[in-house]
TORVOGU-573428 format. One record per residue (C-alpha): x, y, z; residue number from 0. Coordinates in pm, 1 decimal, decimal comma. Example, Ala and Ser with C-alpha at 12.3 -4.5 7.8 and 13.67 -1.06 7.14 Angstrom:
TORVOGU-573428
@px->1230,0 py->-450,0 pz->780,0 seq->0
@px->1367,0 py->-106,0 pz->714,0 seq->1
end
This chain:
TORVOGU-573428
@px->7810,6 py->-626,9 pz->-1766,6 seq->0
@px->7719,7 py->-280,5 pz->-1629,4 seq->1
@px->7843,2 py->47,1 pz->-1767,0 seq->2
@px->8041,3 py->103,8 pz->-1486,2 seq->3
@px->8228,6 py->-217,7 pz->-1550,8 seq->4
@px->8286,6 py->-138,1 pz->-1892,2 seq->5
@px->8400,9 py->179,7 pz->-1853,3 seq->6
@px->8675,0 py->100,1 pz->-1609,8 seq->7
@px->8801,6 py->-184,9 pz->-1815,0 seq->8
@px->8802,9 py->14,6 pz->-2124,2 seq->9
@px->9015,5 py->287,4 pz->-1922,5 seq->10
@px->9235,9 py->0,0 pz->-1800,2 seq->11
@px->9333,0 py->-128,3 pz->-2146,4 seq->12
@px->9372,8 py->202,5 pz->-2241,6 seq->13
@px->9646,1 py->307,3 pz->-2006,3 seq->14
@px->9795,9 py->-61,8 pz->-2031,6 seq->15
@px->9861,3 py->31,9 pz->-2402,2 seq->16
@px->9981,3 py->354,4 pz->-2335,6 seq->17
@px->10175,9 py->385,4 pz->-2014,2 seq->18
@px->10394,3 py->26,7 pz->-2145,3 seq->19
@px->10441,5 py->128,7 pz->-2473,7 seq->20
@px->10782,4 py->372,4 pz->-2378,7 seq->21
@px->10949,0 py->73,9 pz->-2110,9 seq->22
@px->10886,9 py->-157,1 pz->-2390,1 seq->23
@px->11063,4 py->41,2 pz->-2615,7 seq->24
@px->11349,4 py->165,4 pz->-2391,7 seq->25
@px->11395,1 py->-220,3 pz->-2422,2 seq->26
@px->11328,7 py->-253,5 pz->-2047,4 seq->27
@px->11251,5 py->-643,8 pz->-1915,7 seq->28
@px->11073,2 py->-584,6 pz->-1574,3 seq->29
@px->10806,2 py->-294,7 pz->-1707,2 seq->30
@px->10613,2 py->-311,7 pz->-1383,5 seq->31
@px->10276,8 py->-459,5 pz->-1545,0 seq->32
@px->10105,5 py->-771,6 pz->-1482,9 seq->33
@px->10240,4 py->-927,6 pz->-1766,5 seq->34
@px->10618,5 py->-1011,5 pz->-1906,2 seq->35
@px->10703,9 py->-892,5 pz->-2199,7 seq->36
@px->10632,5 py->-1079,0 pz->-2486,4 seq->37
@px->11018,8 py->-1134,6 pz->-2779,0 seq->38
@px->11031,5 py->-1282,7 pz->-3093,5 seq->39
@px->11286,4 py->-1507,3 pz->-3162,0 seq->40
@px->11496,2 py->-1523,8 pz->-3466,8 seq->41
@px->11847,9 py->-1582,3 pz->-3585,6 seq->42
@px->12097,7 py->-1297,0 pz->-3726,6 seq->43
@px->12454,2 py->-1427,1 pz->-3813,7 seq->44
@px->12350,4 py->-1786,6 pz->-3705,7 seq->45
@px->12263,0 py->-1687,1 pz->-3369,6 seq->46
@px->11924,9 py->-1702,4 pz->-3180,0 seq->47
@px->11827,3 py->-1375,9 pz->-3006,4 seq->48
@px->11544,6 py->-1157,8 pz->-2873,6 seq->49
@px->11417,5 py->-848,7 pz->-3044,7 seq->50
@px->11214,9 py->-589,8 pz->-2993,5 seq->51
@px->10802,9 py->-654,7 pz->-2960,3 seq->52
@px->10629,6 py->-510,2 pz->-3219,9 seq->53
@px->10449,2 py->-312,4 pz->-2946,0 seq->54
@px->10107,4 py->-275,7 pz->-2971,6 seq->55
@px->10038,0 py->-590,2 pz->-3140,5 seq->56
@px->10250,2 py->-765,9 pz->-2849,4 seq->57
@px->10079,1 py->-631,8 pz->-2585,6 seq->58
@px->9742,8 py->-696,9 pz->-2692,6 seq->59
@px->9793,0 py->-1065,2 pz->-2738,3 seq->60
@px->9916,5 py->-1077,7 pz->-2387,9 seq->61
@px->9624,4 py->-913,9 pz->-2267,6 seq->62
@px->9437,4 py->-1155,8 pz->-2389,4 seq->63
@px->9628,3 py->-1434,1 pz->-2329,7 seq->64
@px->9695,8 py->-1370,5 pz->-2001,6 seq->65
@px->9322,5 py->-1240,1 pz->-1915,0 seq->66
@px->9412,7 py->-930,6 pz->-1715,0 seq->67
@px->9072,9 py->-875,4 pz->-1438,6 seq->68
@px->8929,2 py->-560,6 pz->-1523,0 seq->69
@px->9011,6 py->-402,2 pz->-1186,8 seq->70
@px->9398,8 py->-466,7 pz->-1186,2 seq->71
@px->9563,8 py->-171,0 pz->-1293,0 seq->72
@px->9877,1 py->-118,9 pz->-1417,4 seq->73
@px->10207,8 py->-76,7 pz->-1181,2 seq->74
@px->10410,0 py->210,8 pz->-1355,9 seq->75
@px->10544,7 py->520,3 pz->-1201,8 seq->76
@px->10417,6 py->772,9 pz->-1476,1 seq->77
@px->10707,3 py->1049,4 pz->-1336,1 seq->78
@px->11039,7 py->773,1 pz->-1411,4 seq->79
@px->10855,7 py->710,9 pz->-1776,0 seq->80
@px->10876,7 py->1059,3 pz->-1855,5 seq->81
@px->11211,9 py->1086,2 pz->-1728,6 seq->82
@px->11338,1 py->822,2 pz->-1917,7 seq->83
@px->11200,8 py->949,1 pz->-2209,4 seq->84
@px->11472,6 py->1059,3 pz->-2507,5 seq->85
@px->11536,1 py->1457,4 pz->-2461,4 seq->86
@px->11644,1 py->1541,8 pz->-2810,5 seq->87
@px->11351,0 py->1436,4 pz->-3027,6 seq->88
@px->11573,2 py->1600,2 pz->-3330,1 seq->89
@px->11836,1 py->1295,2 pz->-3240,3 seq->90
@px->11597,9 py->1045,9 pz->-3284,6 seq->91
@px->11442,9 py->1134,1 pz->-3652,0 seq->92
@px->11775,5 py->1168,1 pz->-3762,9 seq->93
@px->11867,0 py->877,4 pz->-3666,3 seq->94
@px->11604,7 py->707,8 pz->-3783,9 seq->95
@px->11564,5 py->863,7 pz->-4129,2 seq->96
@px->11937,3 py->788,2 pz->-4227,6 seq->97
@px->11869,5 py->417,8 pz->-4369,0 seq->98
@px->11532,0 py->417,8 pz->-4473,9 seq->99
@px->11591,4 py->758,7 pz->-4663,3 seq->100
@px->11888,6 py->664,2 pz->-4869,2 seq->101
@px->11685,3 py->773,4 pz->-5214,5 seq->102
@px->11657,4 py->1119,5 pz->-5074,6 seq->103
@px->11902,8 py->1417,5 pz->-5117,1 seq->104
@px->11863,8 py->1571,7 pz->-4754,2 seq->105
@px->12092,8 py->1802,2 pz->-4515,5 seq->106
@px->12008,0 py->1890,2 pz->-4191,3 seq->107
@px->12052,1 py->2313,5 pz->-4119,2 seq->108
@px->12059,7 py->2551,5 pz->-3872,3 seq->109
@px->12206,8 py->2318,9 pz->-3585,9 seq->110
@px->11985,9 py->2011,4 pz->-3736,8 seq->111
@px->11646,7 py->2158,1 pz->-3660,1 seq->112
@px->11569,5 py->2254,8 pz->-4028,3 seq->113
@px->11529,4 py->1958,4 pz->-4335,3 seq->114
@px->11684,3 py->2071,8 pz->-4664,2 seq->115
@px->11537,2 py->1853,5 pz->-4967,6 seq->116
@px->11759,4 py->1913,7 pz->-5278,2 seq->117
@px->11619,5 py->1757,3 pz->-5500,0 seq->118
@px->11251,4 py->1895,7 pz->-5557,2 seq->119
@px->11145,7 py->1622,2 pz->-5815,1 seq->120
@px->11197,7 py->1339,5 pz->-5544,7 seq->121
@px->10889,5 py->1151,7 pz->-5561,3 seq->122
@px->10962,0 py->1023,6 pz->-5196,9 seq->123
@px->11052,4 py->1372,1 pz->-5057,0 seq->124
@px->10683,6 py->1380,2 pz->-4880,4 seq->125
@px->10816,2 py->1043,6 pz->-4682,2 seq->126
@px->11087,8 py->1239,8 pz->-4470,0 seq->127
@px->10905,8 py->1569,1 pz->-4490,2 seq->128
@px->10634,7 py->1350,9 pz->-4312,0 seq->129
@px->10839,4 py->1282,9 pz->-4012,1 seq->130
@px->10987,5 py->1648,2 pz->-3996,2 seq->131
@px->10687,0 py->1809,1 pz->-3994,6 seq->132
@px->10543,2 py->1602,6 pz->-3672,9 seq->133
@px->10740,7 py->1719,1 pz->-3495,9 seq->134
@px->10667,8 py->2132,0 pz->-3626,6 seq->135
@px->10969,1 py->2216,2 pz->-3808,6 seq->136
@px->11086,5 py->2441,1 pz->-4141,9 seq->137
@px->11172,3 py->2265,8 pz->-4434,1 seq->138
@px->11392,7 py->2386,6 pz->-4689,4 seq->139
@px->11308,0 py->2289,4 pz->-5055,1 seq->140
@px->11556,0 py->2393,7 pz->-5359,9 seq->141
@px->11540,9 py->2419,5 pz->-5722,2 seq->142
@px->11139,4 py->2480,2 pz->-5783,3 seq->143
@px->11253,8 py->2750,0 pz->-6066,3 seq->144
@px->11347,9 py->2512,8 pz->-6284,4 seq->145
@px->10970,4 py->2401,8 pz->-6296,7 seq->146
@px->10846,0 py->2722,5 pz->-6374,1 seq->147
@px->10806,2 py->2994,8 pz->-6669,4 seq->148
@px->11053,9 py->3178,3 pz->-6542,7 seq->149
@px->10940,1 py->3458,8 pz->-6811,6 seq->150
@px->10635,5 py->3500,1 pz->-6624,5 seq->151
@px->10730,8 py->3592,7 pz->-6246,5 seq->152
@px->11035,9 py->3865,5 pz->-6410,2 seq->153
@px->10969,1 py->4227,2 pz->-6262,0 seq->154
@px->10910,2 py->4393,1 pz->-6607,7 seq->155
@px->10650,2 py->4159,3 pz->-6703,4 seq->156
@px->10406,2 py->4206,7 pz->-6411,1 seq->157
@px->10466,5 py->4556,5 pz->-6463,4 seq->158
@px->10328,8 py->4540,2 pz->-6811,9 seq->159
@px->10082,7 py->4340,8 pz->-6767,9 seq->160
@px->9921,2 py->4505,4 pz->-6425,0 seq->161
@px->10108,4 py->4862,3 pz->-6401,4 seq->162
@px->9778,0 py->4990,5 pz->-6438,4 seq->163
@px->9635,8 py->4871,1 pz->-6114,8 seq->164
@px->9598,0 py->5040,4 pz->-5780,1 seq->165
@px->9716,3 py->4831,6 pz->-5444,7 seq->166
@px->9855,2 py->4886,2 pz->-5115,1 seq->167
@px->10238,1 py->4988,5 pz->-5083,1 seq->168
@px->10375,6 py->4954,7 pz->-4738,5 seq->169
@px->10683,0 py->5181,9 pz->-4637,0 seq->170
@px->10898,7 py->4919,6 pz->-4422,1 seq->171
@px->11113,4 py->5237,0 pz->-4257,2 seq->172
@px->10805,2 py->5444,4 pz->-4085,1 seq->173
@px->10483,0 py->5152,6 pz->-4233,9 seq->174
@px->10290,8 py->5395,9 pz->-4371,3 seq->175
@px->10091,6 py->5286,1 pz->-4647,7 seq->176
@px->9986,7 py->5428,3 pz->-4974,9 seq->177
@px->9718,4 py->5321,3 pz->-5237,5 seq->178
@px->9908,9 py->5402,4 pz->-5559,4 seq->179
@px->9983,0 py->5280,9 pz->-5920,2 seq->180
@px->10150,7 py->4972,5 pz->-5904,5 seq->181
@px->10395,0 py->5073,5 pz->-6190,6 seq->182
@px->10565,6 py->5320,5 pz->-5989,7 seq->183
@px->10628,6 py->5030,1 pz->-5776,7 seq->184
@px->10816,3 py->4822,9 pz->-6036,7 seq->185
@px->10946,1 py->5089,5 pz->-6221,2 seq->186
@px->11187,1 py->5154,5 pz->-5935,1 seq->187
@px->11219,9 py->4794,3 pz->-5820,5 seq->188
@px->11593,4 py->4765,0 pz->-5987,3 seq->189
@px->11644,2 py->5103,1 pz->-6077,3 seq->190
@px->11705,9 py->5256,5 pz->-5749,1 seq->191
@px->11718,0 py->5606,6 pz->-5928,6 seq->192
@px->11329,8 py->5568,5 pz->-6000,6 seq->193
@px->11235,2 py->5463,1 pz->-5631,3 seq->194
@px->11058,1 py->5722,3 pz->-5405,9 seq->195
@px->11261,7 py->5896,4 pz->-5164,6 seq->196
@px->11183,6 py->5974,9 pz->-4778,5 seq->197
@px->11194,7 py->6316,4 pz->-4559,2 seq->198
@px->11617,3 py->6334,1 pz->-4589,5 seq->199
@px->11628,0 py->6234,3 pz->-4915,4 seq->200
@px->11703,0 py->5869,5 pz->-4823,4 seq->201
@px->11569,1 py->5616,0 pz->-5053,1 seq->202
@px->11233,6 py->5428,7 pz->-4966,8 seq->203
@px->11193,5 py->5063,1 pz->-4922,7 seq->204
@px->10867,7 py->4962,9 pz->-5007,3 seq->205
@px->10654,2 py->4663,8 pz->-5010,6 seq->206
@px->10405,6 py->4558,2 pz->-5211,3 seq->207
@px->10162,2 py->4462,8 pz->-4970,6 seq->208
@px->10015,9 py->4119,8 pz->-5048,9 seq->209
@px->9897,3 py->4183,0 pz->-5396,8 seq->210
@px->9715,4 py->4019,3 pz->-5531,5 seq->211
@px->9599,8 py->3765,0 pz->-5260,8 seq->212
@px->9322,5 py->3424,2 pz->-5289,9 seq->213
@px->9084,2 py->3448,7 pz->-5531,4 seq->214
@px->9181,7 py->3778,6 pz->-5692,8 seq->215
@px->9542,7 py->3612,7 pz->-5723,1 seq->216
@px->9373,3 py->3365,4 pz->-5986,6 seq->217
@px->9098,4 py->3582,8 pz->-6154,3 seq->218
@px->9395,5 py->3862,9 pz->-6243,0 seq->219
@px->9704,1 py->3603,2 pz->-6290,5 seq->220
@px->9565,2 py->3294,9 pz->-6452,1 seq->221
@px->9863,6 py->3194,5 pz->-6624,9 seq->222
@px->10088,9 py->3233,6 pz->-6317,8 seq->223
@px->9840,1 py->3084,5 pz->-6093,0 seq->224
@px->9875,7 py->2746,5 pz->-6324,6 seq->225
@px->10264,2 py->2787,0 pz->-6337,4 seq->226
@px->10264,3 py->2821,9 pz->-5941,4 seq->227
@px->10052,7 py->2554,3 pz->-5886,4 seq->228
@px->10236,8 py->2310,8 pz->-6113,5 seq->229
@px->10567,4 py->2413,5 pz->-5947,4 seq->230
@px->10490,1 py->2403,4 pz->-5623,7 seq->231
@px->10705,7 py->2117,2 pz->-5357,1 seq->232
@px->10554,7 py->1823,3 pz->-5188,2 seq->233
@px->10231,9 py->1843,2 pz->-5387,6 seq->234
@px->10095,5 py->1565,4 pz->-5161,0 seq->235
@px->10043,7 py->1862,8 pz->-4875,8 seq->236
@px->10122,5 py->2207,2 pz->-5069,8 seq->237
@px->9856,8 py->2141,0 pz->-5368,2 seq->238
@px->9503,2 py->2227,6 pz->-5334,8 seq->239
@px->9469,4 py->1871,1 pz->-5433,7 seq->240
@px->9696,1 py->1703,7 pz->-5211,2 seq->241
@px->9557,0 py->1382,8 pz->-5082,2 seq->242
@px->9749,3 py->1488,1 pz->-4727,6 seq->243
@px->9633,8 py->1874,0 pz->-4741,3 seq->244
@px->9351,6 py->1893,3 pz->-4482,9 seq->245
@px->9236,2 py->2245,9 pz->-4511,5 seq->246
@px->9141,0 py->2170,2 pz->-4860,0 seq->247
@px->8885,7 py->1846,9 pz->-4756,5 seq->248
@px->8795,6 py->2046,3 pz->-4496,7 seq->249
@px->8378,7 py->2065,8 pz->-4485,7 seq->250
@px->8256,0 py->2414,6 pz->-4635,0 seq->251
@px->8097,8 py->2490,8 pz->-4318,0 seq->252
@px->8462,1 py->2513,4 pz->-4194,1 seq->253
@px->8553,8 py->2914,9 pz->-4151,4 seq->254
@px->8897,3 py->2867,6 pz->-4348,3 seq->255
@px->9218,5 py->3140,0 pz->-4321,2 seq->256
@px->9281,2 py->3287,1 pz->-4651,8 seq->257
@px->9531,8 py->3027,0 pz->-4778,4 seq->258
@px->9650,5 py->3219,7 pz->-5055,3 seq->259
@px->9814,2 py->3216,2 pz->-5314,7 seq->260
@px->9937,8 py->3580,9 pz->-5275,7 seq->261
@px->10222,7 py->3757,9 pz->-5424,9 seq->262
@px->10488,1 py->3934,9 pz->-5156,8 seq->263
@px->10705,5 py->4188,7 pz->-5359,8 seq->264
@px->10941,6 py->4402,1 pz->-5198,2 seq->265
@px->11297,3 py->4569,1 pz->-5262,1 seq->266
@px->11585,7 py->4491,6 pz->-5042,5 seq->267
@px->11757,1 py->4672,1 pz->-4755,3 seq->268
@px->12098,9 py->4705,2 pz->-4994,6 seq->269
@px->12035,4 py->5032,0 pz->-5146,1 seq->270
@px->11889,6 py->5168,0 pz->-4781,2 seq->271
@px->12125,3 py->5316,3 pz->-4539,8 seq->272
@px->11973,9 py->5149,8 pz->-4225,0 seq->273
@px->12003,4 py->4787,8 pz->-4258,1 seq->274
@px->11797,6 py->4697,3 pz->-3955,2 seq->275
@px->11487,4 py->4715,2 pz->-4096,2 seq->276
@px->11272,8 py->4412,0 pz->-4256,2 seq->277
@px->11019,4 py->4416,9 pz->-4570,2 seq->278
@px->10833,0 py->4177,1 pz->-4314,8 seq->279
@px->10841,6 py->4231,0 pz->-3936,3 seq->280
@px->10814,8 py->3934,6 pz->-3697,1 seq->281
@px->10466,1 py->3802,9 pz->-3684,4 seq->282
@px->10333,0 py->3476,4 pz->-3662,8 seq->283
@px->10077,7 py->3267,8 pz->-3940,6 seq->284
@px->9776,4 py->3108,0 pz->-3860,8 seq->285
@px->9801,7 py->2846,7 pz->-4087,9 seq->286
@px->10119,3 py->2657,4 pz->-4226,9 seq->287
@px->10275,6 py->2860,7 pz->-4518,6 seq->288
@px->10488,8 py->2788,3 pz->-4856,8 seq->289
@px->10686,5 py->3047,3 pz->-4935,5 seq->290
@px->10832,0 py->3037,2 pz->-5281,8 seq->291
@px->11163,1 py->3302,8 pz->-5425,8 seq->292
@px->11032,0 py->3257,1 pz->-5771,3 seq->293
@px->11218,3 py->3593,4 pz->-5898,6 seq->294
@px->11564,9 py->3764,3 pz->-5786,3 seq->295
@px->11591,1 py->4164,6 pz->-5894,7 seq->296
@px->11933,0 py->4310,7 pz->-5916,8 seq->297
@px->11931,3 py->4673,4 pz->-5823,0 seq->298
@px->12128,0 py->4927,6 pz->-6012,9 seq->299
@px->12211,8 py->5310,6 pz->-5891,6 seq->300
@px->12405,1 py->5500,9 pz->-5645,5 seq->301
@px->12400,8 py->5374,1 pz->-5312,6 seq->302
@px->12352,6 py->5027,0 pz->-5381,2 seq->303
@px->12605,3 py->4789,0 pz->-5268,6 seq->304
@px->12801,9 py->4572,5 pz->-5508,6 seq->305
@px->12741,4 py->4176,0 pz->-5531,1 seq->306
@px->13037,7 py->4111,9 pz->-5349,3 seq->307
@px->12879,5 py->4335,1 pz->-5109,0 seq->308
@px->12585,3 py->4203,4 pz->-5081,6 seq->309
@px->12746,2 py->3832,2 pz->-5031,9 seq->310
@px->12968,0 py->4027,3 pz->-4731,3 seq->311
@px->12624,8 py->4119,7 pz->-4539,4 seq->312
@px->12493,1 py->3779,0 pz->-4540,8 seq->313
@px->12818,5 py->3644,1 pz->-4469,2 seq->314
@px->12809,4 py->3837,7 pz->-4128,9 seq->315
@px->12479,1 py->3621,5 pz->-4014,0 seq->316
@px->12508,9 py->3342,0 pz->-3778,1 seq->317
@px->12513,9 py->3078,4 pz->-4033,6 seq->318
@px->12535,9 py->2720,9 pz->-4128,1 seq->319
@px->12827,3 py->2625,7 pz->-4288,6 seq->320
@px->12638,1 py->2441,1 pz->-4560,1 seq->321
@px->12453,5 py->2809,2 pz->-4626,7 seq->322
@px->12785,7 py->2972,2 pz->-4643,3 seq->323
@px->12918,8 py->2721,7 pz->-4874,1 seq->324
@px->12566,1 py->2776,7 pz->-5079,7 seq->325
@px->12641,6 py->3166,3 pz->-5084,6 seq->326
@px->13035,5 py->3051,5 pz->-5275,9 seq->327
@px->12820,2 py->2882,0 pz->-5496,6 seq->328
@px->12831,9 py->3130,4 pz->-5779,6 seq->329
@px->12526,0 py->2903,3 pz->-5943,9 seq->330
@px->12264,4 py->3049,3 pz->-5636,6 seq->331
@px->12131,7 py->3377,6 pz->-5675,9 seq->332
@px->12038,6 py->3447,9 pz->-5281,2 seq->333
@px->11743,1 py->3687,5 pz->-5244,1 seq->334
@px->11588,9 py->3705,7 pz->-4893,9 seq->335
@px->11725,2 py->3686,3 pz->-4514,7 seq->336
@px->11483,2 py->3431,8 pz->-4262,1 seq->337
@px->11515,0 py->3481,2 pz->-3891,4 seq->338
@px->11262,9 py->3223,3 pz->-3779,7 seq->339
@px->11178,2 py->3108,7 pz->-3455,2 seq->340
@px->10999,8 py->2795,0 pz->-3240,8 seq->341
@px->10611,1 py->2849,9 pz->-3164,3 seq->342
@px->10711,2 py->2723,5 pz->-2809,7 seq->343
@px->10913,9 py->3029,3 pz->-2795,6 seq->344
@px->10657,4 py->3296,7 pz->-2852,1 seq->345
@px->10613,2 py->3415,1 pz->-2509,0 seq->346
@px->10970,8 py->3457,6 pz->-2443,7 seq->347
@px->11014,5 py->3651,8 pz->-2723,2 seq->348
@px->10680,6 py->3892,7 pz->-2616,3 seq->349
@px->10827,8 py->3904,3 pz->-2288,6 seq->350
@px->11169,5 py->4034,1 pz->-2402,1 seq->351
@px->10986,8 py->4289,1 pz->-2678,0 seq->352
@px->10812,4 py->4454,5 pz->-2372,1 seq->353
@px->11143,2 py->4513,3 pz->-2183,4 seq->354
@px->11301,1 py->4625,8 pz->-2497,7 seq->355
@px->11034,7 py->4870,3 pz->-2571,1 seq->356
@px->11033,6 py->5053,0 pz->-2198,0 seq->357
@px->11419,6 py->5060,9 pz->-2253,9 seq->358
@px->11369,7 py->5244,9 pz->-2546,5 seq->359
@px->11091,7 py->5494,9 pz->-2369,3 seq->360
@px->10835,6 py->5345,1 pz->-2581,6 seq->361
@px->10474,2 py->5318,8 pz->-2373,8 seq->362
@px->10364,1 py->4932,8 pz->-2328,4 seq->363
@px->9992,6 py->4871,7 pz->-2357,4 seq->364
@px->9857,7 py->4564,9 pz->-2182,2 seq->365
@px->9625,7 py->4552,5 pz->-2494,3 seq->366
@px->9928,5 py->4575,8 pz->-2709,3 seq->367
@px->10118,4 py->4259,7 pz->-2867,2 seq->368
@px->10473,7 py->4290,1 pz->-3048,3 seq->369
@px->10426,2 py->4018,0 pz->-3217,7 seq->370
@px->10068,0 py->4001,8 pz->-3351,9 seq->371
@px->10082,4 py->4369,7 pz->-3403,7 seq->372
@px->10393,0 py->4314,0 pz->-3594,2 seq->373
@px->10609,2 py->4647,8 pz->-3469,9 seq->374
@px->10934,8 py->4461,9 pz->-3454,8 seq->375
@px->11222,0 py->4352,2 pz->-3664,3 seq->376
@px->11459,9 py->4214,9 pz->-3466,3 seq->377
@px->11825,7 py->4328,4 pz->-3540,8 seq->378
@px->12154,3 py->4182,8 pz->-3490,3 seq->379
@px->12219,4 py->4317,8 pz->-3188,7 seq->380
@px->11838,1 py->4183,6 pz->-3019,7 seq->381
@px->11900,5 py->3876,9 pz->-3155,2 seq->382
@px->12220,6 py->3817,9 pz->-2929,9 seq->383
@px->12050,6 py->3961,9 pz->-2625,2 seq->384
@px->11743,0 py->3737,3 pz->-2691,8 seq->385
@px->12007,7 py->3427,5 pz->-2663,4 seq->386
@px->12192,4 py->3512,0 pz->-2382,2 seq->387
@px->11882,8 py->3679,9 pz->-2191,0 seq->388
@px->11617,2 py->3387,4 pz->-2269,9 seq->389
@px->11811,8 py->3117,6 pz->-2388,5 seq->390
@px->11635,3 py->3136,0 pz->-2738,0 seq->391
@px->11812,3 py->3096,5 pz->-3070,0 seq->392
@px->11747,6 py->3225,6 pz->-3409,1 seq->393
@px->11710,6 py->2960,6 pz->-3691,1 seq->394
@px->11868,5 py->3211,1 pz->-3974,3 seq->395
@px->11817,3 py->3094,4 pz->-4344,6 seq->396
@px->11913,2 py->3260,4 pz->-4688,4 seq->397
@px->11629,9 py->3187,2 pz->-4942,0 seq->398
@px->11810,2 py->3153,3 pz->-5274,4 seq->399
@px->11624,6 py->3180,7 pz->-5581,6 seq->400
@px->11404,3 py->2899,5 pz->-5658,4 seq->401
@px->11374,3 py->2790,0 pz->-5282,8 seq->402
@px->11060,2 py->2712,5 pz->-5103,1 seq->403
@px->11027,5 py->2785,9 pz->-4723,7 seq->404
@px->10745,9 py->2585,2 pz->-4571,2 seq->405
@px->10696,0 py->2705,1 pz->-4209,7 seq->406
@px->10426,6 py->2513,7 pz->-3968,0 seq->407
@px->10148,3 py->2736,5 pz->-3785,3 seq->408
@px->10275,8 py->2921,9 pz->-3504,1 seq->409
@px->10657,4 py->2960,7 pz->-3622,0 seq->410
@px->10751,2 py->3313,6 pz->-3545,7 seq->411
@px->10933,2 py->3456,3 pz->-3868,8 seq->412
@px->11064,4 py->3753,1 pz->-4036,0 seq->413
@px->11268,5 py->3880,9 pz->-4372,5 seq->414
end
């Protein structure tokens, strides 16, 4: 037959298959195509009924069977399809992961739109995390500490074996950055009386700006390279190896983002007198990220606030009461506060940085962007504006030790 023939019967097929699919499964009898739907028949409890096609194997047969012309297309009013359509995706997976995930140890957090796997040697974890992450959300992962050398990640030992080094240490109060010893870094990092101070005498919070990072991560760190890599959750897609990790079978003429590892060190807001400020300001990733607690430093000094007050500050988030009951748990050592965000959300959230920035007299480049330039942390009192001004809500998360964070591309975030 001519190309032309082909092509539109090719094109007909195609939106046969994909415009029927949805009535089909919406269980619908009269799906407006040239063809009824095909049943199976069967018995449950004795009695004969219909069930569901399996779809796409259904409606090819009666395409062939019933020898649609080429030219006949499809009756289906796209507009009712998408109407009819489920609205809360996070519904459906739930509902579909309760039976066939009965081997898993799962919760659902932060208003169900976050997966919690609790037990991180779960061979089948990767199964549910499969369906989560289609649909781009954060998954939770506990207990990877108790895979590692935890001797190896403590704060004295980097500090003897690297003090020597020079890196990149990031102010969080005013981000100015300093090349300096990375000792004096760790020296202070839980003795707040060793910790640099600022213009009024208040005490720095510094970060120690990804150090090392990639390939310098595993030429300096060997030994905790291999411990990270042996620990790390969901090895199917996290490992290097993973038969399911695409950036790593990726061609080599691919450009590739620097996937890591790299080691983010930084000392909390509790011995700071302004606790609106973040060791990471909201930004976005380009690439989908693990983020593993693998060490919790208590700080000692003046000025630092007790563990009970420590638990009192996170206790004053918006949080899930399975995350509350976490922080009772005197077994969990929490060490870092997650506000993340949906991707589909970004512009609403650059939209309401702007306005909060001319509030605040601050001049608004058109060049300039909040969020890939990284200026903001968003405090308490933004985040409520930025839900009852735009409608969006913050996913908040305490990262306890041992827990991996694994955000998709494009989730806005900050700690």
């Amino acid at each position: 037959p001519p190309a032309s023939q082909n092509n539109e019967q090719g094109s007909t097929l195609r939106d046969l298959l994909t415009t029927t699919a949805g009535k089909l499964r919406l269980g619908s009898t009269d799906a407006g195509i040239a063809f009824a739907p095909v049943y199976s028949t069967g018995t449950a409890s004795g009695k004969s009924g219909r069930t569901m096609p399996n779809i796409l194997d259904d409606i090819i047969a009666s395409v062939v069977e019933n020898k649609i012309p080429p030219n006949r297309a499809p009756k289906i009013n796209v507009k009712s399809e998408i109407k009819d359509e489920p609205k809360d995706d996070r519904k459906c997976i739930q509902d579909d992961c309760s039976k066939p995930y009965s081997d898993i140890q799962y919760s659902w957090i932060c208003d169900k739109h976050v997966l919690w796997l609790r037990d991180h040697k779960n061979s089948n974890n990767w199964k549910l995390f499969k369906e989560c992450w289609k649909q781009g959300r954060p998954v939770l992962v506990s207990g990877m500490h108790k895979k590692m050398n935890f001797s190896l990640w403590k704060a004295e030992s980097i500090s003897l074996d690297f003090g020597n080094q020079q890196a990149d240490i990031l102010n969080c109060k005013d981000s100015i950055i300093s090349n300096t010893n990375v000792k004096e870094f760790w020296d202070g990092f839980e003795d707040v009386s060793k910790r640099q101070k600022i213009k009024n005498g208040e005490t720095a919070l510094l970060k120690l700006k990804d150090w090392p990072s990639g390939e310098d991560f595993k030429a300096m760190m060997p030994a905790r390279y291999e411990d990270l890599l042996k620990s790390l959750p969901l090895p199917e897609y996290c490992s290097p190896e993973g038969k399911l990790n695409l950036a790593s079978h990726l061609p080599g003429f691919f450009v590739r983002p620097d996937l890591g590892p790299r080691l983010c060190s930084a000392y909390g807001v509790a011995a700071t007198k302004d606790h609106d400020i973040g060791t990471t300001n909201l930004h976005i990733e380009v690439s989908d990220v693990v983020n593993i607690l693998v060490y919790v430093g208590i700080a000692k000094g003046n000025g630092v606030l007790s563990k009970s007050g420590v638990l009192k500050k996170f206790e004053e988030e918006d949080l899930d009461d399975l995350l509350r009951k976490r922080l009772k748990d005197s077994s969990e050592l929490p060490g870092a506060l997650w506000h993340i965000y949906a991707g589909k959300d970004a512009d609403k959230i650059r939209e309401f940085l702007q306005k909060i920035a001319k509030e605040q007299g601050l001049e608004v480049l058109p060049e300039h962007d909040p969020i890939r330039d990284q200026s903001w942390y968003v405090n308490k009192k933004l985040r409520q504006r930025l839900l009852e001004e735009y409608g969006v809500k913050t996913c908040t998360i305490i990262q306890f030790l041992g827990d991996a964070i694994i955000l998709p591309a494009g989730a806005l975030h900050q700690v």
